[in-house]
N, C-alpha and C positions, 0 to 999 in steps of 0.2 A: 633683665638688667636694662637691655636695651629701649624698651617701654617706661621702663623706672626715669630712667634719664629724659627721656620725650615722653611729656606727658598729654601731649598733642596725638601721637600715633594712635591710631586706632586698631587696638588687638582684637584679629577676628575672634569670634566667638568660640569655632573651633578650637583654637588654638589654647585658650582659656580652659576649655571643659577638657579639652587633652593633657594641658598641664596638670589639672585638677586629678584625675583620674591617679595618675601614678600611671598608669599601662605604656606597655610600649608599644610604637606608634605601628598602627595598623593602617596602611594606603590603601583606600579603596580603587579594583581597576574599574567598576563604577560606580558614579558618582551624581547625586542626585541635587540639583538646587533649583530652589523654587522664585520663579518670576511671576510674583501677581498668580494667578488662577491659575497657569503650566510650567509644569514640572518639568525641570532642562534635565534629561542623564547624558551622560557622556560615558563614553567606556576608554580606558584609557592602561592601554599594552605598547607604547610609542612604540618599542623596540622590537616588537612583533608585528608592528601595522594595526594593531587593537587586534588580533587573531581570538576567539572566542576559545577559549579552554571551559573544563568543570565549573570554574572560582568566577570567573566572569557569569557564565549561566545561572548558578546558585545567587552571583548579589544579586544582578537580571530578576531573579525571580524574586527576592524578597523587596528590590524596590517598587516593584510593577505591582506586585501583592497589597503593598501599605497606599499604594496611589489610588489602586480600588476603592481601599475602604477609607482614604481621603475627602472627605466632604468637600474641602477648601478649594481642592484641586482639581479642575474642569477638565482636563487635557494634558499631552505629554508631549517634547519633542526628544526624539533619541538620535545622535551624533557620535561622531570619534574623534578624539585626539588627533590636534596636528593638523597640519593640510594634504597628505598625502593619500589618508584612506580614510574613510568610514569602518571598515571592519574588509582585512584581508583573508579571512576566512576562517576555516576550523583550524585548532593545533593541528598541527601534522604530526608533532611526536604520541598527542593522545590518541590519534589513529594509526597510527604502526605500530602501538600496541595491541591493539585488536586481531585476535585470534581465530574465532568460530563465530558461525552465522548469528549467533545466539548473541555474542555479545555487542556487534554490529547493530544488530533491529535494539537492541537495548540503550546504545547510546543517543542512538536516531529517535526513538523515543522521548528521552530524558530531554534532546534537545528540542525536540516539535512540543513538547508542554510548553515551554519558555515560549515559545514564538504562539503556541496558541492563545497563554496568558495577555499577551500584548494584544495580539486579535483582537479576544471578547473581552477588554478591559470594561469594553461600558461606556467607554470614554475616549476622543480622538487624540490615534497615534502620530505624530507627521514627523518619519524617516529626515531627516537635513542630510544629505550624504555630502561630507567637507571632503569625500574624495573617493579612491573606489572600493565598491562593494563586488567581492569576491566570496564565489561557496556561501560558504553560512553565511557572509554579510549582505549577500545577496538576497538572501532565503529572510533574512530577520528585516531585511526594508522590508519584503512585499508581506511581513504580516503585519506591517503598519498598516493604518486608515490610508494615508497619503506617503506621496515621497518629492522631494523637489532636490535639486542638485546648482553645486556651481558649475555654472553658465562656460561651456567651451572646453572641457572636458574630453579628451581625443578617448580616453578608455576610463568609463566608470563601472559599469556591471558586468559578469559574466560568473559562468558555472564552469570553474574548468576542471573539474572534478574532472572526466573523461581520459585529462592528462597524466592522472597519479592513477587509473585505473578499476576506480570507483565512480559510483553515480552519487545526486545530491543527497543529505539524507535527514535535514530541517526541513521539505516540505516545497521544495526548488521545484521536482517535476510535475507536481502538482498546483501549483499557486503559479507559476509562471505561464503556463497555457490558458490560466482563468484568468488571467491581469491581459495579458496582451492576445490574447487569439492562437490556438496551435499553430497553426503555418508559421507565426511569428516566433512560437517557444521552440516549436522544432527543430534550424540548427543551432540555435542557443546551447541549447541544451546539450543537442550531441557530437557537436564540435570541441565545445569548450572553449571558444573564443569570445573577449569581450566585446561589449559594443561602448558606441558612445554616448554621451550624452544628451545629442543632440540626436541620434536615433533612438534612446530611450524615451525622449519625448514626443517621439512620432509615430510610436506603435504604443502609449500609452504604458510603459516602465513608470515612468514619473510622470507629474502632473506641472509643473515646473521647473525653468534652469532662472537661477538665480545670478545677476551681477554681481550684487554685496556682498555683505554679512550672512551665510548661507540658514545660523541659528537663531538670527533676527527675524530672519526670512518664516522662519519656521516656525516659533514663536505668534507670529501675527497671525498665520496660515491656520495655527490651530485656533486661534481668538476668534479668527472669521468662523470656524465651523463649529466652535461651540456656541456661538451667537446667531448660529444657522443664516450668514452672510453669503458664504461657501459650500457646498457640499460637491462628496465626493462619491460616486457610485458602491455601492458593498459590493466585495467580491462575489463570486457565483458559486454558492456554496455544492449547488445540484450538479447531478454528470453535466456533461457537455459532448457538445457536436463533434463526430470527428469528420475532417474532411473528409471528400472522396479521393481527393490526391491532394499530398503532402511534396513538399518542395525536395528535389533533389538536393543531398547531400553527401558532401564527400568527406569521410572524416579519415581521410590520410592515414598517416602512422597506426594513429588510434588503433586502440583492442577491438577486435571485430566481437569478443565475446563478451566486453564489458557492454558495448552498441546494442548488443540482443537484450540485454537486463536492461539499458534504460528505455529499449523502445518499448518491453512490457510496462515497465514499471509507467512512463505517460500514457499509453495507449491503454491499458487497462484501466490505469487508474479516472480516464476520461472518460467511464463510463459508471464510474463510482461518486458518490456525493464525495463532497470535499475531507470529511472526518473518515471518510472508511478508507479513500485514499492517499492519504497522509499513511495510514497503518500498514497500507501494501506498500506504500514506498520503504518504510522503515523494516519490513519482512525483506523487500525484494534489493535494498542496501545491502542486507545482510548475506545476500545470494553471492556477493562479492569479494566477502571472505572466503569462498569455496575456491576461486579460480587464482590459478598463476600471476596473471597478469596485478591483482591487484599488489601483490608481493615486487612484482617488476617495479610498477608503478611509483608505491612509495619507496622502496629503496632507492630509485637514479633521484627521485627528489630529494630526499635526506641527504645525498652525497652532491648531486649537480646542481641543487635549484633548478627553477622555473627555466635555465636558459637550456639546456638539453633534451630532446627529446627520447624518451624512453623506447626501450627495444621491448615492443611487447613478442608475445608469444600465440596471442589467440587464443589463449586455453585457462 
């Protein structure tokens, strides 16, 4: 009606083909729109932080699937909703339903296709992170090509899986040691504390901190690298060095027995090429559902949030 009466307004197209249809209205939590030659997605859960559930991974995947076989479309940038995060990580309700090791290495699975999809697209990914990347959204920047961030950022990344009594299980302890250097992923990872943005750019996390527009930013980013203006190094798909001494670390409260499964799951996996690694992290995820702690874990979160610290058990 509204359109009827202004005949000036310009009714998206959307909205038109949605009228048209009769269906009712299905909200994508991602959402793909095309600028010129790259593809902008956004994932968009405001009320969870953009937290990656099933239904996000599943659109995830059929967006990134059609962008392949995209001719038109050179490149991609992926962002989230809002200014406060990029992606706050995994559901936590879809992981305190997990049960047995079995079903664990299964989810860890389902969710490392998704992030390998965007990997070996063929074509350059560039991460815009509008704010922080947590767990999985951690794990889904560093299987972009690139990542750049807003500029000043006191806490953008971190895996703090450690805290709820699990380790990562998209491909965190593995891509994280190959992006930035193990000494580097080492308390990252077994801490569970974020850093910042201005130390992700100095151990090579991101490639950029952006003043502006973080999607503009990124947009261009990828224009530069499909015009080969820009490049950015490929990750190191082959094992990797371990040092001869790794930085002391003190992970406090922490499960001493979730600490022994992530120190296999990096250290072994550092001497595994990058694809066989990702599969022992997803097995050795799984190792997590056997122990107490990770029950401790996500229980104090479901009841206390992030601001309580868990009373593990060790075991």
């Amino acid at each position: 009606a509204y359109a009827k009466e202004w005949p000036e307004f310009i009714v998206p197209k959307v909205l038109v083909e949605q009228a048209k249809s009769g269906k009712p209205w299905d909200i994508p939590l991602a959402l793909r729109e095309d600028k010129d030659e790259v593809a902008l997605i956004t994932i968009r859960r405001p009320k969870t932080l953009n937290a990656l559930n099933s239904t996000v991974m599943s659109q995830l995947d059929k967006i990134f699937t059609e962008i392949k076989k995209d001719n038109k479309i050179k490149g991609a940038v992926l962002t989230g909703f809002g200014v406060k995060a990029f992606v706050a990580g995994a559901d936590i309700n879809e992981l305190a339903r997990l049960r047995t090791p079995e079903e664990g290495e299964a989810l860890a699975l389902r969710g490392q296709e998704t992030l390998n999809l965007i990997e070996n697209l063929g074509k350059p990914v560039i991460c815009a992170m509008n704010g922080l990347a947590f767990g999985g959204g951690n794990e889904m920047a560093m299987a972009c090509t690139a990542r750049i961030a807003k500029k000043g950022l006191k806490v953008l990344a971190g895996q703090p899986e450690p805290k709820l009594g699990i380790i990562p299980g998209y491909g965190g302890s593995q891509r994280l040691p190959r992006i930035v250097g193990l000494s580097n992923a080492w308390p990252i990872l077994r801490t569970g504390n974020p850093i910042s943005s201005e130390e992700a750019l100095k151990i090579g996390l991101i490639q950029e901190e952006v003043e502006g527009d973080v999607k503009e930013a990124g947009i261009t980013f990828a224009k530069k690298l499909i015009s080969g203006e820009a490049k950015v190094p490929p990750i190191k798909r082959e094992p990797i060095e371990i040092p001869k001494s790794l930085p002391d670390v003190d992970i406090g409260h922490l499960s001493r027995k979730t600490d022994e499964i992530m120190k296999e799951a990096i250290l072994e996996g550092a001497k595994m090429t990058l694809e066989e690694g990702l599969k022992h992290e997803a097995k050795t995820f799984g190792k997590c559902l056997r122990t107490k702690d990770m029950r401790i874990g996500m229980e104090n979160f479901m009841k206390f949030g992030p601001k309580r610290n868990a009373e593990f058990s060790h075991a």
